[in-house]
VOGU-3710 file (C-alpha; in Angstrom, 3 decimals, decimal comma):
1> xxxxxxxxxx> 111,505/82,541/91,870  108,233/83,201/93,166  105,527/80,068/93,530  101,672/81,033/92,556  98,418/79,927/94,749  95,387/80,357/93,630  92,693/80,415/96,983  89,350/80,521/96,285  86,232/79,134/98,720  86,044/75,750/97,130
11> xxxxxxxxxx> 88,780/74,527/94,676  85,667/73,629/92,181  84,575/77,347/92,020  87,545/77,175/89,653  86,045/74,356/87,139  84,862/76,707/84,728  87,802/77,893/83,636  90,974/75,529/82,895  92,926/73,342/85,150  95,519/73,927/87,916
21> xxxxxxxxxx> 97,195/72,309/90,634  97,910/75,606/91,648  93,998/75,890/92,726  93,845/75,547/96,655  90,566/75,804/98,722  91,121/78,528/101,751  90,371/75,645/104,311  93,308/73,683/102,808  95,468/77,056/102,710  94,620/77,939/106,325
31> xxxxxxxxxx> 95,863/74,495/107,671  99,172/74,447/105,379  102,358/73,881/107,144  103,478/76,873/107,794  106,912/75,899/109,072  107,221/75,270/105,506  110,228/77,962/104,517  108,378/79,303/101,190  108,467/83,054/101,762  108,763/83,259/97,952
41> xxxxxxxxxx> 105,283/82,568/97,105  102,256/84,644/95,481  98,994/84,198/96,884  95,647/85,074/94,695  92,846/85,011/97,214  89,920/84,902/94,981  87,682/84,327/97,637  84,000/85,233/97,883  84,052/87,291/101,072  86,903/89,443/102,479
51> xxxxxxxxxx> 84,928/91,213/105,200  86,481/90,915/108,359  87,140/87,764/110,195  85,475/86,079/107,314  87,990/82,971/105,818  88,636/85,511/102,963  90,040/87,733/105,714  92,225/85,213/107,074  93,771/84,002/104,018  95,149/87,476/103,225
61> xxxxxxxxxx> 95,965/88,115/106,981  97,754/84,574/107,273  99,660/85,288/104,105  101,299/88,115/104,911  102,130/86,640/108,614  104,098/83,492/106,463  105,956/86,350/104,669  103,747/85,272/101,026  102,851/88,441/99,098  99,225/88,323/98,615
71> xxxxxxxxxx> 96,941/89,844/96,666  94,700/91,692/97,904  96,642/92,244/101,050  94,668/93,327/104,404  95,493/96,687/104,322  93,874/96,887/100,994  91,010/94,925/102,078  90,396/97,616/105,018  91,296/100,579/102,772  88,671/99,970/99,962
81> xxxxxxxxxx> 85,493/100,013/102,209  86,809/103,578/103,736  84,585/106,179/102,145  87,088/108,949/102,664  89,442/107,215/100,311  87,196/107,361/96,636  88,458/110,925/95,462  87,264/112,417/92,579  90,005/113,089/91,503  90,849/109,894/90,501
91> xxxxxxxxxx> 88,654/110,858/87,136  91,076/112,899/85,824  92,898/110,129/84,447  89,973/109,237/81,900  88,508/110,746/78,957  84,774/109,602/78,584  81,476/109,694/77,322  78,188/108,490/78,075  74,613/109,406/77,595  73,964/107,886/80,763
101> xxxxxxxxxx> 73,993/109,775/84,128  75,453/107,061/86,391  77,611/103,834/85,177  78,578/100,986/87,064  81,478/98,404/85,463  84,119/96,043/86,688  88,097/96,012/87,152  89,337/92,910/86,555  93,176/92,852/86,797  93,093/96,214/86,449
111> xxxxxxxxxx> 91,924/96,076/83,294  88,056/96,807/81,638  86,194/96,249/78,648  84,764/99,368/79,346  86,409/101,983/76,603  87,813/105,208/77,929  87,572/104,014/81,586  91,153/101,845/81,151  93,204/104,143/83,415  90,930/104,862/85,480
121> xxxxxxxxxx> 90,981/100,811/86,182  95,013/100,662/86,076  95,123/102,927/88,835  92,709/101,604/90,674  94,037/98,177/90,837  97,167/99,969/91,791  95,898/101,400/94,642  94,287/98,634/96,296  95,701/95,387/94,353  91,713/93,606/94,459
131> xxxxxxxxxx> 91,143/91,004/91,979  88,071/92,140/90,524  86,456/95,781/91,616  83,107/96,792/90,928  83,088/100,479/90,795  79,539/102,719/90,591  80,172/106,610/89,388  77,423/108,947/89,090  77,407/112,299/87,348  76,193/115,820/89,131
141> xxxxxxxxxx> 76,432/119,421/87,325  78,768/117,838/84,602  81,079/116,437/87,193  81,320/112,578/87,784  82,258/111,299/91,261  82,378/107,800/92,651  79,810/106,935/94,479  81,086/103,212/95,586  83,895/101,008/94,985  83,842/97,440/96,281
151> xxxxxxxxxx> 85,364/93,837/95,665  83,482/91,498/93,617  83,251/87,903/93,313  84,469/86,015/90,535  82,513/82,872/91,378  79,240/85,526/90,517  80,424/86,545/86,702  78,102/85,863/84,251  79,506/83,873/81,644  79,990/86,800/78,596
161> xxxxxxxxxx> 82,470/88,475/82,105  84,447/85,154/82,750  86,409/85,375/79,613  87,821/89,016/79,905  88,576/87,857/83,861  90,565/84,533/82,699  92,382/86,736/79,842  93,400/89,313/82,177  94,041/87,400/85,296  96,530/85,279/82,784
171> xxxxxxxxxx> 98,218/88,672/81,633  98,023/89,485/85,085  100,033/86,327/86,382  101,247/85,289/83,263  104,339/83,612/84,912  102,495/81,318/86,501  101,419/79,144/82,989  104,735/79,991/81,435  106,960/77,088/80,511  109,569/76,904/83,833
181> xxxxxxxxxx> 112,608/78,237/82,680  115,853/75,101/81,876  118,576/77,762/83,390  119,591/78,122/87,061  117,287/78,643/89,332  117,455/81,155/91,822  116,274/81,701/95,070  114,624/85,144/95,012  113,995/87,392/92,005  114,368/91,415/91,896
191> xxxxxxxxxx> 113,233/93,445/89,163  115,516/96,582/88,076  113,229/99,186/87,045  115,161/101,469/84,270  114,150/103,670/81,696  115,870/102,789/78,665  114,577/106,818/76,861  116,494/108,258/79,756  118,989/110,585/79,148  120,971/110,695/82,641
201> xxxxxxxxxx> 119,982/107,416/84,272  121,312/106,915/87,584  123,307/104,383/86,314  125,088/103,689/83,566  125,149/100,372/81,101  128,058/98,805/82,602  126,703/99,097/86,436  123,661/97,875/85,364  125,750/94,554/84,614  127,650/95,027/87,651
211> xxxxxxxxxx> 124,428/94,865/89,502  123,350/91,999/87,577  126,633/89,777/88,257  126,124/90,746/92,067  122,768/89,294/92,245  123,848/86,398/90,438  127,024/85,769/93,057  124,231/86,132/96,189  122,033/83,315/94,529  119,637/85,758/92,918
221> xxxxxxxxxx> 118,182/86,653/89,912  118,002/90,366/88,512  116,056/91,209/85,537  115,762/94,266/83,627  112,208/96,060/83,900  110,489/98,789/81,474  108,337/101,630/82,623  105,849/99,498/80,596  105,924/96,442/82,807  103,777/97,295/85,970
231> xxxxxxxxxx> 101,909/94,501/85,405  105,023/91,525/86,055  105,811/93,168/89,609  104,017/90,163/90,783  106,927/87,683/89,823  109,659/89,080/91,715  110,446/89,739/95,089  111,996/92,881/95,058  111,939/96,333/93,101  115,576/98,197/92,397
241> xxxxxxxxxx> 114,525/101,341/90,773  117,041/102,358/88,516  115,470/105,606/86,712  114,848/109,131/88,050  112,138/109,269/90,521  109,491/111,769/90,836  106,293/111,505/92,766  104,578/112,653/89,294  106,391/109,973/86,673  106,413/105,477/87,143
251> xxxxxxxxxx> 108,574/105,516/89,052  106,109/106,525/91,773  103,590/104,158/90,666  105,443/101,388/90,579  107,114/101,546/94,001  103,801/102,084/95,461  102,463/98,594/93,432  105,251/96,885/94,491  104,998/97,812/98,699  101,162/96,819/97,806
261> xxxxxxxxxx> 102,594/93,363/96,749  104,629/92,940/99,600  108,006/93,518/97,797  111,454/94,581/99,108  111,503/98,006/97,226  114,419/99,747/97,082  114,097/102,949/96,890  110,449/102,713/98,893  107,720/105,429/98,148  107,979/107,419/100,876
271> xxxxxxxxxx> 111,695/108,273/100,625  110,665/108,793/96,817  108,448/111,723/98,365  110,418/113,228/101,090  113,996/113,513/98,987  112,491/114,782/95,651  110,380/118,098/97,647  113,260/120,164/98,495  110,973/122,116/100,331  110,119/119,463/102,193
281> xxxxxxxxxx> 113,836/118,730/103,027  114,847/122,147/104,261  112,081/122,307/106,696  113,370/118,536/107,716  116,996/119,750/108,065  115,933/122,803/109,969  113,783/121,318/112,342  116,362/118,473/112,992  119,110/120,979/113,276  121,358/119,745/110,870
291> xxxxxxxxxx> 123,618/122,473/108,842  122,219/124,199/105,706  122,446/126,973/103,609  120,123/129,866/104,350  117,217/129,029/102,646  113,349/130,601/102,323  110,675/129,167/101,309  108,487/131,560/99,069  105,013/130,813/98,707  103,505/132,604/95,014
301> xxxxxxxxxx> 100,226/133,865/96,718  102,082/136,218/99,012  102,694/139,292/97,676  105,234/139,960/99,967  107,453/137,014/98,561  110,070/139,238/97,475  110,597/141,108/100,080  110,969/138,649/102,452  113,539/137,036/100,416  115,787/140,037/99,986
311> xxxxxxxxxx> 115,121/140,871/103,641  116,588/137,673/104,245  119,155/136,608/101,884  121,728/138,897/99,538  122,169/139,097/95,854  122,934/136,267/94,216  121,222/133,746/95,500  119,791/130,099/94,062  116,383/129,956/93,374  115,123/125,701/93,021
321> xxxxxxxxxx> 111,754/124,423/92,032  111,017/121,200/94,646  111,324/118,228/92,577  114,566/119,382/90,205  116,604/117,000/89,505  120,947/116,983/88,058  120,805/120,626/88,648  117,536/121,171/85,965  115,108/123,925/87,860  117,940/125,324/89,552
331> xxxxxxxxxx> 119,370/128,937/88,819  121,417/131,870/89,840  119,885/135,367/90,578  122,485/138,446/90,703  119,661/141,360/91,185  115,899/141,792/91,823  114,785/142,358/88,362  116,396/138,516/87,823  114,968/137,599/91,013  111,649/138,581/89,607
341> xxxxxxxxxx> 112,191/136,981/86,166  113,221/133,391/87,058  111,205/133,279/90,322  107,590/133,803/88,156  108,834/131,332/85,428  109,242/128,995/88,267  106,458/129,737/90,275  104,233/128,815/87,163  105,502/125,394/87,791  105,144/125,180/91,769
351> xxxxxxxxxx> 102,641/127,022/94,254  107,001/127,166/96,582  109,952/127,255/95,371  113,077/127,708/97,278  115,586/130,542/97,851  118,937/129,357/99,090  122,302/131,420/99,814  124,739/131,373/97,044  127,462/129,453/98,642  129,902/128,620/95,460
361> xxxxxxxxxx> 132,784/125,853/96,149  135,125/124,160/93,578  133,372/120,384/94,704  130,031/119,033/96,451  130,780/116,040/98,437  128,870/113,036/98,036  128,141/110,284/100,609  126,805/107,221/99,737  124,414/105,766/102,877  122,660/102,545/102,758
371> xxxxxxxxxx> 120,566/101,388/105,502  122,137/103,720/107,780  125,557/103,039/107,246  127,783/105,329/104,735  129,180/103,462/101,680  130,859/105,364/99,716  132,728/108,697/99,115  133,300/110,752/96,482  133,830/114,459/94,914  131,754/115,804/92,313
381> xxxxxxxxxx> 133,976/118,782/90,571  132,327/121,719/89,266  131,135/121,737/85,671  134,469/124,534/83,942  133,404/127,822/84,092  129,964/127,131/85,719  129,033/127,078/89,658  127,049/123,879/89,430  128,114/120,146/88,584  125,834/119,769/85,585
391> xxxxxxxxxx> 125,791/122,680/83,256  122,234/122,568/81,004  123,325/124,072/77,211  121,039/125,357/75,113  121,971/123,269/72,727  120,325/120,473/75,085  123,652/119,177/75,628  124,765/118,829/79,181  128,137/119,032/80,531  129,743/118,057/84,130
401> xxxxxxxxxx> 132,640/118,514/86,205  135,109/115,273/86,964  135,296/113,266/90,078  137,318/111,808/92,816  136,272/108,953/94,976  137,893/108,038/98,221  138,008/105,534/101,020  135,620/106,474/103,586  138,015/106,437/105,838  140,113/109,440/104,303
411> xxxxxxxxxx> 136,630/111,712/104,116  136,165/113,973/106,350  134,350/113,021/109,478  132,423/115,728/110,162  131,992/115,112/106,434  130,061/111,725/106,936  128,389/112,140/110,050  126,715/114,688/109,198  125,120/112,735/105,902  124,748/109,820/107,687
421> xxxxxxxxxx> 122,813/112,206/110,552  120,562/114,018/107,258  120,142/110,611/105,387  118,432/108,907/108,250  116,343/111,342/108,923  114,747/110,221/105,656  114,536/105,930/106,702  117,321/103,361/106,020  117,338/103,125/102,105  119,829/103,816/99,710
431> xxxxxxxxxx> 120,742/108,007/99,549  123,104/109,717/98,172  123,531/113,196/100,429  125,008/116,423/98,604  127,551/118,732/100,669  129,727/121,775/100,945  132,560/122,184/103,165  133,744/125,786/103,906  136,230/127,085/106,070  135,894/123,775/108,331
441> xxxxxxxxxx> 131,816/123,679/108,476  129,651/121,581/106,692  126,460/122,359/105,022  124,134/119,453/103,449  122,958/120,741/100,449  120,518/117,900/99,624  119,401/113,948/100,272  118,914/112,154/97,269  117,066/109,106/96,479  118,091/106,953/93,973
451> xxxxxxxxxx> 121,770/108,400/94,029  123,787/107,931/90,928  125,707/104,908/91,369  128,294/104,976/87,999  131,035/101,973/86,796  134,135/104,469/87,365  132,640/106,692/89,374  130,837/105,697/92,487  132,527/102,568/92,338  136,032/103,558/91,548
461> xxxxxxxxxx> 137,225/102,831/95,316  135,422/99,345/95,889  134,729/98,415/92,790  132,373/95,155/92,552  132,154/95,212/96,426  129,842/98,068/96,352  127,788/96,446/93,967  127,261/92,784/95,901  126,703/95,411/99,235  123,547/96,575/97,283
471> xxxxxxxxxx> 122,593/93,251/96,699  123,148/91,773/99,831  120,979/94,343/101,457  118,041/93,154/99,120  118,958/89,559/100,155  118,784/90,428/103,817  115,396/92,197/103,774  113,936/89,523/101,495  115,112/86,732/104,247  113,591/89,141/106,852
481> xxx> 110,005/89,094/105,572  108,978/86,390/107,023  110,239/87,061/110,861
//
């Protein structure tokens, strides 16, 4: 269970608001023991002054070298004074108005007073995790742009600003003034991100409890997390994403809050962006030389897109839009006046889209690697009477094949070595790779993320073990922070 610390210059820049042993000065935080073995602990460094080599500086910097997540951490620190990085684009999250031609207001928390401007100071907090921001926007031609966006002080609020800072620093961190808990105590918490509106989740009720029990057996706690809940990352010491991920939905967001924080995050942001571009994967595969179907990647300014594409491959052929996900943006062409059809209704969701050879086998293997290693092994069956696992109705129902799950040991090898070879070309997460096997060869079809991990299904080989190998994983990285 994580341990709060509150740094700030002097621990009586603190006596305005109420009291805390939980208030440190940096001095006395600089010159803790730090052969004290408490990785699990949240640092707020509310200091003054976090320019470099300043004690500011060094509280962060020493923080994350004793394995304590730490807001804001030094990357953070060196990020938000890098001109390149205020985008105005970040304005399209807000809806606005002012008579004014330039406005300058405060993120505390990531919240603001300010109305209108409350996403704007989500993400922003998101993106570089400082206490309180004070962010200056100006307005040219009917287009707003930031002009600066810098730390500020809380020792310098005026007094009508140091309520809305105490009420949002306590939603912030509201574990730290909640009553301590009478159950048993844990050694490290992990939040399990799910989406309880989801209609496929990765995985179902019953191995979300199977997860549970395996954290419990390891010493730790797991608890249940709603896409609403961004703001509690800073309680745990781990993320297990547990819903769909897409660069454009939470899921995104949240991994990218949590790595801020210094959490284990499982699965991490960038293999979030790599395994849900599939155009992104086939030029990974092909440059890496691992086995594929013929694909092309058609780009909808060329006019020459179509030709290329029946130069290259035959009739029928898959078309897939990058980020589909349980075979949704994925269809069959049999001619070129479907080709043209389905490729324009897809284009008008992605600038590329993909063109792969129609390659149609009875079952997709599907090999479970974690952190390099395969874990599992099973057979997804095609959906009856359909050439893809999950058939879409129109009807919105959604049907599937059946499955078989096997020892590794009695997959093929070729089988696993080559998902083991595609999966880490990705990192050392947990993937789920997608393959055919025809006529002897091997063909990876995809790399999932976030693979579906199902009570029955995934696990129907080694049942609970699969679940406490998750969990020990977290438990390993967690114990590796601070080395």
């Amino acid at each position: 269970m994580a341990n709060f610390l509150i740094v700030t210059d002097q621990s009586s820049d603190w006596q305005e608001y109420f009291p805390s042993d939980q208030v440190v000065s940096v001095d006395h935080y600089l010159n803790m023991d730090c052969k004290q073995n408490q990785t699990s602990v949240q640092v707020v460094n509310l200091c003054r002054d976090y320019n470099y080599m300043s004690s500011g500086y060094y509280c962060s910097l020493m923080a994350e070298a004793r394995g304590h997540r730490v807001i804001p951490r030094v990357m953070a620190i060196n990020d938000i004074n890098q001109p390149f990085l205020l985008s105005s684009e970040l304005l399209k999250f807000n809806k606005f108005s002012t008579q004014s031609d330039q406005i300058n207001f405060k993120i505390y928390f990531g919240r603001t007073p300010e109305k209108g401007l409350e996403k704007l100071a989500r993400h922003l907090f998101e993106q570089f995790m400082v206490p309180v921001i004070n962010l200056s926007m100006s307005q040219h031609q009917g287009q707003w742009q930031i002009n600066e966006i810098t730390p500020y002080p809380f020792q310098d609020l005026a007094d009508q600003e140091q309520d809305f800072f105490i009420e949002s620093f306590d939603h912030f961190s509201s574990k730290i003034w909640r009553k301590p808990k009478q159950d048993k105590k844990y050694r490290y918490d992990i939040a399990m991100l799910v989406d309880p509106e989801e209609k496929m989740p990765p995985s179902d009720a019953p191995a979300l409890k199977r997860f549970l029990r395996a954290a419990n057996r390891l010493g730790m706690n797991l608890e249940t997390i709603s896409p609403d809940n961004i703001s509690r990352l800073g309680e745990f010491d781990g993320l297990f994403i547990r819903a769909t991920t897409n660069i454009s939905n939470f899921t995104y967001r949240f991994a990218k809050t949590a790595e801020k924080m210094g959490l284990v995050v499982m699965d991490d942001s960038e293999s979030i962006m790599k395994c849900t571009n599939k155009v992104f994967l086939t030029e990974l595969l092909q440059r890496n030389n691992v086995p594929a179907p013929q694909s092309v990647i058609l780009q909808r300014f060329d006019p020459q897109w179509k030709s290329k594409v029946i130069a290259e491959l035959s009739f029928p052929m898959v078309l897939k839009i990058p980020d589909g996900a349980f075979s949704r943006g994925v269809v069959k062409v049999r001619d070129e006046q479907e080709l043209i059809r389905e490729a324009g209704t897809l284009f008008a969701k992605s600038a590329l889209i993909l063109a792969q050879a129609f390659m149609p086998t009875d079952y997709d293997w599907r090999i479970g690697v974690m952190n390099r290693q395969p874990i599992y092994a099973c057979k997804y069956m095609m959906s009856r009477g359909h050439w893809q696992i999950y058939q879409h109705h129109n009807s919105g129902r959604v049907s599937s094949g059946g499955y078989e799950t096997f020892d590794l040991k009695q997959a093929p090898k070729n089988v696993v070595d080559i998902a083991v070879k595609a999966a880490n070309l990705i990192g050392a997460g947990l993937y789920g790779v997608d393959l055919k096997e025809i006529d002897g060869k091997v063909y990876v079809i995809e790399v999932n993320d976030n693979p579906s991990i199902d009570h029955h299904v995934e696990d129907a080989f080694l049942g609970d073990l699969l679940y406490d190998r998750v969990m020990t994983e977290f438990l390993r990285r967690i114990q590796m922070r601070g080395f």
